[in-house]
Each structure stands twice: as C-alpha cells, then as structure tokens.
C-alpha positions as CSV (number, residue, x, y, z in Angstrom):
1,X,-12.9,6.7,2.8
2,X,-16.1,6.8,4.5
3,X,-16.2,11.3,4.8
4,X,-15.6,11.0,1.0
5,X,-19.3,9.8,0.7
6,X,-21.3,12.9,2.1
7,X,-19.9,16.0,3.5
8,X,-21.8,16.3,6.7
9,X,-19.8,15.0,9.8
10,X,-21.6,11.8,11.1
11,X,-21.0,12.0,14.6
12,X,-23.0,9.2,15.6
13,X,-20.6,7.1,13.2
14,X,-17.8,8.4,14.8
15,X,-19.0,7.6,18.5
16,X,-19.4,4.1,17.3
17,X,-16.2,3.6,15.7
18,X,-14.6,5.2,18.0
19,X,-15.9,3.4,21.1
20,X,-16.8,-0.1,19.4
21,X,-13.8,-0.8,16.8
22,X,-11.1,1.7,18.7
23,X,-11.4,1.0,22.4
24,X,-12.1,4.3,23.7
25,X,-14.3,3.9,27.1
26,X,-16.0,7.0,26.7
27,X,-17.5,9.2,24.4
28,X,-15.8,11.8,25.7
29,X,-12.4,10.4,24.9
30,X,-14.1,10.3,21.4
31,X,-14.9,13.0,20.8
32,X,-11.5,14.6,22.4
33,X,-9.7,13.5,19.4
34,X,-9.4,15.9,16.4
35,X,-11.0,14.2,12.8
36,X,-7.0,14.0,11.9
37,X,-6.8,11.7,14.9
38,X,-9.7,9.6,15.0
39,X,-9.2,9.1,11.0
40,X,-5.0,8.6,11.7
41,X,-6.3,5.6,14.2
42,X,-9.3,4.3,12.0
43,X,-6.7,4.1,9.6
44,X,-4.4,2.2,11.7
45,X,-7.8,-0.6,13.0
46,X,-8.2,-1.1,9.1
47,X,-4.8,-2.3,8.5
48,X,-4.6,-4.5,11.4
49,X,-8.7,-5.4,10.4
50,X,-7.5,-6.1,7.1
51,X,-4.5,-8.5,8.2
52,X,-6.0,-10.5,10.6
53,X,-8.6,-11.1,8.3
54,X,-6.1,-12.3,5.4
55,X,-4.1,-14.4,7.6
56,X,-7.7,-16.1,9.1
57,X,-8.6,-17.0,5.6
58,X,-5.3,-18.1,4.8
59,X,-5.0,-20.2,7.7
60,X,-1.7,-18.6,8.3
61,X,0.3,-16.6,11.1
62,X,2.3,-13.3,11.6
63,X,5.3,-15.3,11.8
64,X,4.6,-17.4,8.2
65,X,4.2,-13.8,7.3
66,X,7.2,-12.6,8.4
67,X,9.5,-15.7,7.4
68,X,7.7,-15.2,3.4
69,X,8.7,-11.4,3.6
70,X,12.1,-11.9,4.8
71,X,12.4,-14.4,2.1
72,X,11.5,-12.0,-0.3
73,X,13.4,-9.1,0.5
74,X,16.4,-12.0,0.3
75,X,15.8,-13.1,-3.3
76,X,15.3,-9.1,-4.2
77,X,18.9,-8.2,-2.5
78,X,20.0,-11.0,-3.8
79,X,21.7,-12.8,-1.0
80,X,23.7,-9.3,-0.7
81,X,24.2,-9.1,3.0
C-alpha cells in the first residue's frame, strides 16, 4: 500500500488519484472523502485495474471468466446441485 511507504499524507497523490484514476470532477469532492474512503475506492480501481489488465493480456472476456469459474466451483461441488 502506497501510505505504508512514508508516513506523511501525500495530498498531491491523493488529488491525482482521486480525480485521474477515480473520476471525481473536483478536488473538492476529493478531498470530501475520509482516507478510509478514498483508500476503500482505490482499493476497489485496483481490482478492476488489475482484471482488465489480465483479461487484455489473456485475450479473454468477463464472460470466458465467468463460464471458467462456474466451471470450477462445479468440479469442486462435485456436480452436487
């Protein structure tokens, strides 16, 4: 986590994210949010970040994805409906 690096508050890191990779139109709406809720939604861009980014280099789609999970969660119940 990127606070786990230095203990002073980067604010100017925060505007960024916050209005570059969140989608906040302001930096007022930024800086509105508590830390536990700007981090609870950087969280959130991270896994979607992260996901997108896997299925571009897999040259796949949410719904291979989704077909391959519900797939597996069949073999581990064992066909136990």
């Amino acid at each position: 986590m990127y606070f786990d690096q230095d203990p002073a508050i980067d604010f100017a890191w925060i505007l960024f994210v916050g209005r570059a990779r969140l989608g906040l139109a302001s930096d007022r709406e930024v800086v509105r949010l508590t830390l536990k809720d700007f981090m609870a939604r950087y969280h959130a861009y991270q896994q979607v970040f992260d996901m997108e980014n896997m299925l571009r280099a897999g040259n796949t789609t949410y719904a291979q994805v989704k077909a391959k999970q519900e797939q597996e969660e069949e073999w581990l119940l064992g066909g136990v409906s």
